[in-house]
C-alpha positions as CSV (number, residue, x, y, z in Angstrom):
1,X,0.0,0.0,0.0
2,X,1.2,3.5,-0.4
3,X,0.5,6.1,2.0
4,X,-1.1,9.4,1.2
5,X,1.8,12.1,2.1
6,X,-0.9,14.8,3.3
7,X,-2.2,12.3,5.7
8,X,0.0,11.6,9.3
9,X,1.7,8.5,9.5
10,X,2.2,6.1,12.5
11,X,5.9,5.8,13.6
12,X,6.8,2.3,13.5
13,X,7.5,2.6,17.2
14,X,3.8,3.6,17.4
15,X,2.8,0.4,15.2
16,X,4.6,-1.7,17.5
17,X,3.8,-0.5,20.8
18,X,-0.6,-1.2,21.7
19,X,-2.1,0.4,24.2
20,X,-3.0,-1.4,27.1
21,X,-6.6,-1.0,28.3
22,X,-6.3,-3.8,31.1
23,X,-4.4,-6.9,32.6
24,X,-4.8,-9.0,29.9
25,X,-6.2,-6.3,26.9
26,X,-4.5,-4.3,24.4
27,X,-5.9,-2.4,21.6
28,X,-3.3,-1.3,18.7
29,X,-3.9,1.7,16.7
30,X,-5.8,2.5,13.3
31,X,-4.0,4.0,10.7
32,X,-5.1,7.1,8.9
33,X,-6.4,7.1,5.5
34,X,-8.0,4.6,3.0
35,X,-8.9,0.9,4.8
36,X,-6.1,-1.7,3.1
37,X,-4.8,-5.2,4.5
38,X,-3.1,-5.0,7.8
39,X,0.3,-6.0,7.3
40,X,0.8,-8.9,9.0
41,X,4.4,-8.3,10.1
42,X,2.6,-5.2,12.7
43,X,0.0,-7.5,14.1
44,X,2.8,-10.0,15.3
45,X,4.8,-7.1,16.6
46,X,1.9,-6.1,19.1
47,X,0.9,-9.4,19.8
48,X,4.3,-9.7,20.6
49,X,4.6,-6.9,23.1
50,X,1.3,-7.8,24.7
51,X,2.1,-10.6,25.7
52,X,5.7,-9.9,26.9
53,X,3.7,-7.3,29.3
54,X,2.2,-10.4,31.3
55,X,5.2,-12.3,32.2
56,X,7.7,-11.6,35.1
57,X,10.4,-9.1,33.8
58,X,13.2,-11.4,33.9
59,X,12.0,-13.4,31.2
60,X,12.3,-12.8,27.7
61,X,10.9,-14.2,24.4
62,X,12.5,-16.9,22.8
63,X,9.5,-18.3,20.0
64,X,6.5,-16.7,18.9
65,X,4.3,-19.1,16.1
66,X,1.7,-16.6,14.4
67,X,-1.4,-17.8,12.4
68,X,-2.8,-15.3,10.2
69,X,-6.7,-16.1,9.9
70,X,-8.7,-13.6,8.2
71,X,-7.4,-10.3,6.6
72,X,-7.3,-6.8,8.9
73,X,-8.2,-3.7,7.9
74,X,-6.5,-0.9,8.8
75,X,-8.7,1.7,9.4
76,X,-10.0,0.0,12.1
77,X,-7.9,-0.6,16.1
78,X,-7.0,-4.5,16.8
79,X,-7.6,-5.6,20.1
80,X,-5.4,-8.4,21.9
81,X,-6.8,-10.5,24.4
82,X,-4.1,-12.3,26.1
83,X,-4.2,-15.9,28.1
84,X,-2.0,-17.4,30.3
85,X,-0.9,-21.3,29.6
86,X,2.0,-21.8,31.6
87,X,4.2,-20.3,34.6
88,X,6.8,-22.4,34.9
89,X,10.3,-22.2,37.0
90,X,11.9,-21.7,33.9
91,X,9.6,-20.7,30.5
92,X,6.4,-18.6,30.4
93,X,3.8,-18.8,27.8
94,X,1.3,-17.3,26.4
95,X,-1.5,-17.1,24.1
96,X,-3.2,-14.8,21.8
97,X,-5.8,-13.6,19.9
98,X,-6.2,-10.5,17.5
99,X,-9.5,-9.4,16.5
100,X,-11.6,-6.9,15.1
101,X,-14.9,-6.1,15.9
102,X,-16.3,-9.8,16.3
103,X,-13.7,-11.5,14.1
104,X,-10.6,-13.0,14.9
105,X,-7.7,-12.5,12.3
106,X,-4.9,-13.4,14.3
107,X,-3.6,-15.9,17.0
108,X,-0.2,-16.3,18.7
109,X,1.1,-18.6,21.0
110,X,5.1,-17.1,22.3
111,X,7.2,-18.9,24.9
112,X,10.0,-16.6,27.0
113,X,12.4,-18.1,28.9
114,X,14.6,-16.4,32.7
115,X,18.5,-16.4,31.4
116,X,20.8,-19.3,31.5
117,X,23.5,-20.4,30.4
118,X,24.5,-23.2,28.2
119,X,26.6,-25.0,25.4
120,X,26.5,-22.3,22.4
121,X,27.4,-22.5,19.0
122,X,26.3,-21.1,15.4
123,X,26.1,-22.3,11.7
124,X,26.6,-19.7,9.2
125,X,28.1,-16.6,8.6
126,X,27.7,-12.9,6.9
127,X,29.1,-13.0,3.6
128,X,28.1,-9.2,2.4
129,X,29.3,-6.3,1.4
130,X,28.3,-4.3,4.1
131,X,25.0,-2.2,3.2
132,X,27.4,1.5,3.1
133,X,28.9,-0.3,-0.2
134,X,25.9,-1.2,-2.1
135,X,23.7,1.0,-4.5
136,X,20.6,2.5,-3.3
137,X,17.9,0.8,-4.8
138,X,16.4,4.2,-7.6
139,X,20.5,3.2,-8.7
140,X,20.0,-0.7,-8.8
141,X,16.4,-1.6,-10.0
142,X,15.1,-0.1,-13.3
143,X,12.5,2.3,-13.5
144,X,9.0,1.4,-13.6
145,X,7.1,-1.3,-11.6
146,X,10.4,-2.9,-10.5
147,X,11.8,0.1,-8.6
148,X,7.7,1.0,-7.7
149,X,7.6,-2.3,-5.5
150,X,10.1,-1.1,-3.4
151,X,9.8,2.4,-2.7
152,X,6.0,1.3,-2.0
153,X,7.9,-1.4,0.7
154,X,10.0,1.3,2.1
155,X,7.4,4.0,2.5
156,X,4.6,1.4,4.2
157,X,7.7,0.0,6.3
158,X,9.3,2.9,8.0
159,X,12.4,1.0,6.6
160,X,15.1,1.4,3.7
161,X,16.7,-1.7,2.2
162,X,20.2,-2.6,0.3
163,X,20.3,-5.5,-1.7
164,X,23.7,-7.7,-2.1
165,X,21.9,-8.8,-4.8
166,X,18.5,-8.2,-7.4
167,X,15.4,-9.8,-5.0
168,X,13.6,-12.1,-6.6
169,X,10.8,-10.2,-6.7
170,X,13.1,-7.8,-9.5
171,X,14.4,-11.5,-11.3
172,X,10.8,-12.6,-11.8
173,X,9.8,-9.5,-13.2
174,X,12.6,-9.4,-15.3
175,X,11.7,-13.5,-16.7
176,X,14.8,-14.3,-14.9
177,X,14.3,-17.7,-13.7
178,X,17.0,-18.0,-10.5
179,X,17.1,-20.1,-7.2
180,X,14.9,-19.1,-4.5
181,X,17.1,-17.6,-2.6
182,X,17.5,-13.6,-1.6
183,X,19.3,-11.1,0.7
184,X,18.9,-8.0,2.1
185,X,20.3,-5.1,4.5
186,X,17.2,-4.0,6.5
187,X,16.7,-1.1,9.1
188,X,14.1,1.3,10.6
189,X,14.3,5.1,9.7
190,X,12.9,5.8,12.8
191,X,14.9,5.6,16.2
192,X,13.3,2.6,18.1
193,X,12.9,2.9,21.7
194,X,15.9,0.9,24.0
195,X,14.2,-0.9,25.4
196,X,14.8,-4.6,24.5
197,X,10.6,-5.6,23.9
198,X,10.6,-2.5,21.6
199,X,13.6,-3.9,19.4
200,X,11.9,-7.5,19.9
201,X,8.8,-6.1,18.5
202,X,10.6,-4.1,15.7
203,X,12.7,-7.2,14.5
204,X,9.0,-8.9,14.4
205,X,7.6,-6.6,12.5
206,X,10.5,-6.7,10.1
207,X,10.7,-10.2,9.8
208,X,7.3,-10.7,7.5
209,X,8.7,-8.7,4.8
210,X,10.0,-10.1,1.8
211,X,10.1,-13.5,3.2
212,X,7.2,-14.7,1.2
213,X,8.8,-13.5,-2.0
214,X,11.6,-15.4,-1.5
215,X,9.7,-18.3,-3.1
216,X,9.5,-16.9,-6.3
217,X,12.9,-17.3,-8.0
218,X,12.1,-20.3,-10.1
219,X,9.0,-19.0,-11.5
220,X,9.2,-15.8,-13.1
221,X,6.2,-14.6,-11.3
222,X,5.3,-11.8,-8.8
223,X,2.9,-11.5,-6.3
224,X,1.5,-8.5,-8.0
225,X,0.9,-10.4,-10.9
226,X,-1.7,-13.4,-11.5
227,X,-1.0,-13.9,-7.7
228,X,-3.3,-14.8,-4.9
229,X,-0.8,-14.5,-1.6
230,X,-1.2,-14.3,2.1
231,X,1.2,-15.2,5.0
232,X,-0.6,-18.5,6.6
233,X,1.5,-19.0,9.3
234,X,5.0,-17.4,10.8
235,X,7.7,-18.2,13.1
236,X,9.7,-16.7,15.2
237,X,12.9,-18.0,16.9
238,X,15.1,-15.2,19.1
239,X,18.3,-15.5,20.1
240,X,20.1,-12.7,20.9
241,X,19.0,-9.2,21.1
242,X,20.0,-7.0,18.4
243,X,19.0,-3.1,17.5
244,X,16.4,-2.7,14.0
245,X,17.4,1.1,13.7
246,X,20.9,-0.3,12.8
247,X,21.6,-2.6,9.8
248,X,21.0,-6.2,9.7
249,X,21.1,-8.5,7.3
250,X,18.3,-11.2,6.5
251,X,19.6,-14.0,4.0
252,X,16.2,-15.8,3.4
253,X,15.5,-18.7,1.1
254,X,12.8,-21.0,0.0
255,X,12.8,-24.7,0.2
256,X,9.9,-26.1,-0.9
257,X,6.6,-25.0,-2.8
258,X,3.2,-27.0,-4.0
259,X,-0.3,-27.2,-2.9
260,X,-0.5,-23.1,-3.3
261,X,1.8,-23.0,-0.4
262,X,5.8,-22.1,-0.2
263,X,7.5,-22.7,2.8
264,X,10.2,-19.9,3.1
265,X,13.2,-19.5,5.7
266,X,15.2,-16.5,7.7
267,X,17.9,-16.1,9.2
268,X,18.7,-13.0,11.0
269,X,22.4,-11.7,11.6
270,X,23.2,-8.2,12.9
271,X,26.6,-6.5,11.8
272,X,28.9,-8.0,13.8
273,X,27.5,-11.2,12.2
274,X,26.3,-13.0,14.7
275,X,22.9,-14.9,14.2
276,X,20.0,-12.8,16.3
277,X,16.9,-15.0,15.2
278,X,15.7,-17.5,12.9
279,X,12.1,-17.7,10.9
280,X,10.5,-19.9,8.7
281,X,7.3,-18.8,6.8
282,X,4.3,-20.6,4.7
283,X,2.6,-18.6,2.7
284,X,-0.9,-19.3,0.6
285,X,0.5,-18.7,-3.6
286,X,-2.6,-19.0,-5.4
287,X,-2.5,-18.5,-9.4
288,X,-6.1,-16.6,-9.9
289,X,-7.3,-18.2,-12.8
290,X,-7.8,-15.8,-15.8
């Protein structure tokens, strides 16, 4: 969606933050403007801070699983009713629902854990130039609809992006077929708040985009295109905390697609290049028939 500039904008710290009405309710905010989709990516964020409000400050999140039921609307508030499940002696979890009006859209079920220590190691490293060396993406997409998609990302985000390489979503455009793989530099233009639930919520919110796309490589489709999409389910996995007003870098990749579904996977690493949090994605890819 694009934002009309006359109208005021939410600050992603305002997207991410709800209000809390009572023990167990939130309420996030509407936007201004036209009704769209709710992005899915800011329903997780504030379901995720909700629920992080109910448990004993010493614990922190280490999973959230998201299932996205019915489409938001924007111009409408969400409200988050959240349940407790378990208060154990080490791991806390929670449940819970988003709705609107009488419908549910959304449910979440996070686990956070009290700190301990234990064996530690991690798979992978950052391979990138860092995001300072790369183009700006008016210099590195052609003009049109393939530089349109993202400036539309970046101005509904709050975010700006470098890419090591063309996303997908560009290849497929182009009638490149490729493998479903893609990378990107991400981070907020806004200063996000300290606190570590903040940057917890901002890295959720941050984590639904592009992932879907990711699926796309072999194809030579879009999602704009012929494309019926929607995030079915999401997953979250934190490790370490990490700031989303500086630049991280989310190598994603696809590993499977059929059934009008694509399964798509994240990992997370911040500059230093150590691996903040993992996600893995399926996604509804329906061709509309024509």
């Amino acid at each position: 969606m694009t934002l009309d500039d006359t109208l005021p904008r939410l600050t992603v710290a305002q997207r991410i933050s709800p209000e809390r009405l009572g023990e167990r309710e939130f309420r996030g905010p509407a936007h201004p403007g036209p009704s769209t989709r709710s992005f899915g990516g800011e329903v997780a964020a504030q379901a995720i801070h909700a629920a992080a409000l109910t448990v004993p400050e010493d614990r922190s999140i280490h999973t959230a699983h998201t299932w996205f039921l019915l489409p938001g609307d924007t111009s409408l508030p969400v409200d988050y009713r959240v349940r407790d499940v378990r208060d154990g002696g080490s791991f806390t979890t929670r449940s819970v629902d988003a709705a609107q009006g009488d419908r549910v859209i959304f449910t979440m079920t996070a686990s956070f854990q009290k700190p301990e220590a234990g064996l530690e190691h991690q798979v992978g490293e950052v391979r990138s130039p860092a995001p300072e060396e790369l183009s700006l993406p008016a210099e590195m997409l052609p003009p049109g609809e393939n530089l349109a998609w993202i400036q539309n990302l970046e101005e509904m985000s709050g975010f700006e992006f470098r890419f090591p390489e063309l996303p997908t979503r560009s290849r497929a455009a182009g009638g490149v077929v490729g493998d479903p793989r893609q990378r990107a530099w991400l981070r907020s233009r806004e200063a996000i708040p300290d606190d570590d639930l903040s940057q917890v919520a901002g890295l959720a919110f941050a984590s639904d985009m592009l992932l879907l796309s990711t699926s796309l490589g072999p194809h030579r489709r879009t999602l704009q295109k012929g494309m019926q999409f929607a995030t079915v389910n999401h997953i979250i996995w934190f490790h370490r905390p990490m700031r989303v007003d500086e630049w991280f870098l989310y190598d994603m990749t696809s590993r499977w697609a059929g059934s009008a579904r694509a399964l798509c996977y994240g990992e997370i690493f911040d500059r230093s290049g150590r691996l903040c949090a993992s996600t893995a994605q399926e996604g509804l890819l329906r061709l509309r028939r024509t």
